[in-house]
N, C-alpha and C positions, 0 to 999 in steps of 0.2 A: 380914758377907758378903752378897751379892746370894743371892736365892736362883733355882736353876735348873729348869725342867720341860722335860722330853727328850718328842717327840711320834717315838715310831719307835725300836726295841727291836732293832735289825739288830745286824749286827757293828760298827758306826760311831756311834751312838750308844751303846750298849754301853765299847765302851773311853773316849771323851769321857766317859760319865758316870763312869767308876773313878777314871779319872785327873784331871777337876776334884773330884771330891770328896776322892780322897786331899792332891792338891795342895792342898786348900782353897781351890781359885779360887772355888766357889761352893760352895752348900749345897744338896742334890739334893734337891729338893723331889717333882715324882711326875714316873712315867714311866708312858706310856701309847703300849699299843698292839693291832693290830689284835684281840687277842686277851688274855685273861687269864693263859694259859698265857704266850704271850711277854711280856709286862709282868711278869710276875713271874720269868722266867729275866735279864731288862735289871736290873730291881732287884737279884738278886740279885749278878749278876757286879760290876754298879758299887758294891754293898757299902752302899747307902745308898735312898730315894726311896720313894714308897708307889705299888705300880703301880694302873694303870687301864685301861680299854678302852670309855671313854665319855666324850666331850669335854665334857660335863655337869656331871661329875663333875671335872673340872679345878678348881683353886684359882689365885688369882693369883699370877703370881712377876712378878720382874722380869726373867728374860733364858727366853727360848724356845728350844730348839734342835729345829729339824726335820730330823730325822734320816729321814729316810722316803727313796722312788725319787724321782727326776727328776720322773717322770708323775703324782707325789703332793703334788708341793709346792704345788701351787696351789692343790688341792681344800682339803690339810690347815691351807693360809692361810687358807684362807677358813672353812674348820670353826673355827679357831682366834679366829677375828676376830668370829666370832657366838657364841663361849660363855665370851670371856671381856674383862675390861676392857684395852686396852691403849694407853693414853695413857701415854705416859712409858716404855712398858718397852722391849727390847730381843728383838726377834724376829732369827734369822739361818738358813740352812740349809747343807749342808754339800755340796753339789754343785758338782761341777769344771766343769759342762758350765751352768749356769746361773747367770746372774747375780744381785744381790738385788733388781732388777726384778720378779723372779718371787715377790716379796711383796708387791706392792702393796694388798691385802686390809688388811693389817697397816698397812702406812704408812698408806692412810687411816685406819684407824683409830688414827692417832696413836704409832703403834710408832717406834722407828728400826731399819731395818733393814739386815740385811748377809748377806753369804757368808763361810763359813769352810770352802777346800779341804785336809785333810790329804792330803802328796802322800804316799801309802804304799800298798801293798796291804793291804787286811784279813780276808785269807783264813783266815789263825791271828791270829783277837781275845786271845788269852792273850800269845801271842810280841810281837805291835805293842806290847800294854798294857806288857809288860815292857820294850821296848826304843824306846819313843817320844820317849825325849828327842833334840833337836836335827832334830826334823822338821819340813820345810818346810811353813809352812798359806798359801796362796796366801789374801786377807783383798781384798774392796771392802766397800764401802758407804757410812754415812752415816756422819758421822764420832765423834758421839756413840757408835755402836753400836760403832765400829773403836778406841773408846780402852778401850773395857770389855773389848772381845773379844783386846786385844793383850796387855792388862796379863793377862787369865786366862792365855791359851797362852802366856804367860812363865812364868808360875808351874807350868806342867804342862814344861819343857823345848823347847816348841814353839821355831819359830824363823817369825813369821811376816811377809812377801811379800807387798807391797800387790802390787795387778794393776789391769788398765785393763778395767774393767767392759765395755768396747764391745767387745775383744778376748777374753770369757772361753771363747767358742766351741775361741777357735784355741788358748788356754791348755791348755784339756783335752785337744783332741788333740796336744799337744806331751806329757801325760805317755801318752797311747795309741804313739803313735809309742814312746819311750822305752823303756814298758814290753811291752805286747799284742801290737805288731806287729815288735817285736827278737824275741820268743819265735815269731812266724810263719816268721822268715827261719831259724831255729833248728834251725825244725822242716823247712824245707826241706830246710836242710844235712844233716839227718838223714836223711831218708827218698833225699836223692841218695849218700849215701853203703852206706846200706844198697839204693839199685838194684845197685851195685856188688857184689854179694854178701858185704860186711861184716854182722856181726851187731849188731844193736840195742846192746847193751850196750857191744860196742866204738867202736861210730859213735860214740856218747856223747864217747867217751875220746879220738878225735879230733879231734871238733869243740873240745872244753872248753877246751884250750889255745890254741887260735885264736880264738875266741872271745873269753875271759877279759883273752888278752895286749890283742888291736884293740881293746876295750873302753876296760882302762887306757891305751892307748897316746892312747885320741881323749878320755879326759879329762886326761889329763896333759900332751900334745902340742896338742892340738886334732884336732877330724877333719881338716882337711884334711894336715897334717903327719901324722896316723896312714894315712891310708889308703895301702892298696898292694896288686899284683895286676894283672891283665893293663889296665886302664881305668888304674888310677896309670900305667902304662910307656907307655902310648898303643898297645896292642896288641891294636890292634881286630879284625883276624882271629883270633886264638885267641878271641874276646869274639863271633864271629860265628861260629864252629864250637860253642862250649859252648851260645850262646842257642839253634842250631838241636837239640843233641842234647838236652836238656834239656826243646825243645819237642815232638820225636818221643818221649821218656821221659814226660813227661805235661804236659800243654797248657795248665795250669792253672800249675802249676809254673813252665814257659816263659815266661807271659803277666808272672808275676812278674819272672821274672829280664829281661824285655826292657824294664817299666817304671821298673827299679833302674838300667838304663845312665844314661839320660840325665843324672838328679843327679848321678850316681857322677862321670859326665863332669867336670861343671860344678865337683863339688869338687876334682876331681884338678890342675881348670886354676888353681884356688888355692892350689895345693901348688909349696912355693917349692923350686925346683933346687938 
């Protein structure tokens, strides 16, 4: 087996490192990060690796994973690229919103490089760990790097989703839409329900069902055959009495619901009679 060094001890490489070592995709060689304390919490949840907190101290593997922020990968490529040899091996970083452009440190120094997006939340790293099989990893790069990297997240349950590296911007914000900004609209509905003089706990209880059903209904139907509501009827006065009350109840709120017309429109006009 290849062996693996985890640069970034977060909740994300954290589970990547439990779940290649249990999987036996690779053999977790050291993990290293800002801190000895967190290098040594990453080693121990992945169950395997010797931590570190000084790129010095790194040994050579064959596959890198940079698990660190957005705003760290570049520095961390190029820390990485000056302490240690990397002709031949396999560097990748696991960010949605960059591509593996953003190691070019590495590729010159003879790496092949790639991206590996898990699309999941990892807010509970215990609960992902446990229930990670058949998650999508959004994968570009070089193709060396994308044949090592597919065969491991096979072996861990992954299911991974070349992408068009030119496009990875808009990729990520398809899962922010999906996931970040569905919970914005959520929390709308909530706070307009409880203006109403409904109690928090119960707004809950009626949004859930409306919610949960339009959800299933626009992956099972498609959105445009799910949606419905005064813009599906074409009932643009009750849709100009609510955006004005909505923007007298708070402005911010209003601002939202007046920019949701327009798509709303556009998909309604794709909703077959």
């Amino acid at each position: 087996m290849r062996s693996l060094t985890i640069v970034g001890a977060g909740h994300v490489g954290r589970v990547l490192g439990r779940l290649f070592h249990a999987g036996q995709a690779f053999v977790l060689q050291d993990v290293l990060a800002r801190s000895a304390a967190s290098a040594q919490r990453g080693v121990a949840f992945a169950g395997a690796g010797t931590a570190l907190d000084d790129y010095a101290a790194l040994r050579p593997a064959d596959v890198y994973m940079l698990a660190v922020s957005d705003d760290q990968i570049v520095p961390a490529c190029a820390a990485l690229a000056a302490s240690v040899p990397l002709q031949g091996a396999i560097v990748f970083h696991c960010s949605g919103a960059l591509a593996s452009g953003a190691l070019e440190a590495a590729r010159q120094a003879g790496a092949h490089v790639a991206s590996a997006h898990p699309v999941r939340s990892f807010a509970d790293p215990e609960a992902v760990a446990a229930q990670f099989g058949g998650t999508f990893v959004g994968i570009e790069g070089d193709e060396v790097a994308l044949g090592v990297l597919s065969a491991a997240l096979g072996q861990i349950g992954a299911r991974p989703v070349a992408i068009d590296a030119s496009a990875k911007t808009v990729y990520h914000a398809a899962a922010v839409f999906a996931s970040n900004y569905l919970v914005t609209v959520i929390d709308a509905a909530l706070r307009a329900y409880e203006s109403a003089g409904i109690p928090a706990d119960v707004a809950r209880e009626l949004a859930r069902p409306l919610a949960q059903e339009s959800l299933a209904n626009a992956f099972r139907m498609g959105p445009a055959q799910a949606l419905s509501g005064p813009v599906a009827r074409g009932d643009y006065a009750t849709v100009a009495r609510q955006q004005a009350a909505v923007s007298a109840w708070d402005e911010a709120t209003g601002a939202l619901y007046a920019a949701l017309v327009p798509p709303t429109a556009t998909l309604a006009a794709q909703k077959s009679r």
